[in-house]
C-alpha positions in Angstrom: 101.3 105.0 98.7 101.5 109.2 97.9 103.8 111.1 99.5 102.0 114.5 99.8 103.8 117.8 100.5 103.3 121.3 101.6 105.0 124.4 101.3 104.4 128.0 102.0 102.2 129.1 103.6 100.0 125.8 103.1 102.0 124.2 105.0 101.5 126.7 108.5 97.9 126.7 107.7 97.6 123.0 107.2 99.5 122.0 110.4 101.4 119.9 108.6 104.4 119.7 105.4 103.9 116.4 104.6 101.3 113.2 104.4 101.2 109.6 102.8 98.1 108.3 101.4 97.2 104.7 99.9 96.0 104.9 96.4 92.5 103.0 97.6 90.4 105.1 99.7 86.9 103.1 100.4 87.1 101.4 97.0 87.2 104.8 94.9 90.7 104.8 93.3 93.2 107.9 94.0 94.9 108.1 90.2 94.9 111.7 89.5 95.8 115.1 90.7 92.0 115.9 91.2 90.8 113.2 93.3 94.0 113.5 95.3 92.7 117.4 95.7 88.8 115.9 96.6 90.2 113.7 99.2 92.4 116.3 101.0 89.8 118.9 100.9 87.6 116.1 102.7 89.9 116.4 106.0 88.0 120.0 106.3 87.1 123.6 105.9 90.8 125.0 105.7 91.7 122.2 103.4 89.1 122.8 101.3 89.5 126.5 101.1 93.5 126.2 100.6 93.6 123.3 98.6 91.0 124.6 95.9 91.7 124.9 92.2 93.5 128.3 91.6 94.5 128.5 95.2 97.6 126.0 95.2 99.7 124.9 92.4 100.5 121.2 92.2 103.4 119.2 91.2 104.3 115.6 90.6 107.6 114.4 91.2 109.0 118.1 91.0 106.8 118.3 87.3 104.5 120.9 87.3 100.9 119.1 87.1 97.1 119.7 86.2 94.6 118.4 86.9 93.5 115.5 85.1 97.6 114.2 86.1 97.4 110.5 86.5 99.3 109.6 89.6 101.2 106.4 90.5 102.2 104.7 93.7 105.0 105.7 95.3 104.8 109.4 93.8 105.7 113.0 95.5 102.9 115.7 94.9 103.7 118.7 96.4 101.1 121.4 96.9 102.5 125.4 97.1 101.2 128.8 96.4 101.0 130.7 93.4 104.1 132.1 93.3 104.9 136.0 92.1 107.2 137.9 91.1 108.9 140.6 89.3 
């Protein structure tokens, strides 16, 4: 199981700051950053506008991620905005 969580301004938009998946999801296997992305941009058309690549940085277990991350059970992905600053 993921542990998947939301900060910012994600998380207002989202309705939600955190969610657990299983790793299986209809016998396609969750074990990266991007098909955790995919799956989460299936639940609709704020997810898939928020969630998209460029539009919400992604860490694994508080480690900066990209993409192509391989993800384990019982790991902590947090989704946030860019961030900015001077």
């Amino acid at each position: 199981m993921l542990t998947i969580l939301f900060f910012g301004h994600l998380k207002e938009i989202l309705e939600t700051d955190c969610l657990r998946i299983e790793l299986s999801q209809n016998q396609d296997s969750i074990d990266t950053v991007a098909k955790v992305r995919k799956l989460l941009q299936l639940k609709g058309n704020l997810w898939t506008e928020y969630l998209e690549y460029g539009m919400a940085l992604v860490a694994v277990n508080q480690e900066m991620s990209s993409e192509d991350t391989v993800v384990n059970d019982g790991d902590e992905i947090a989704f946030f905005p860019p961030v900015t600053g001077g």
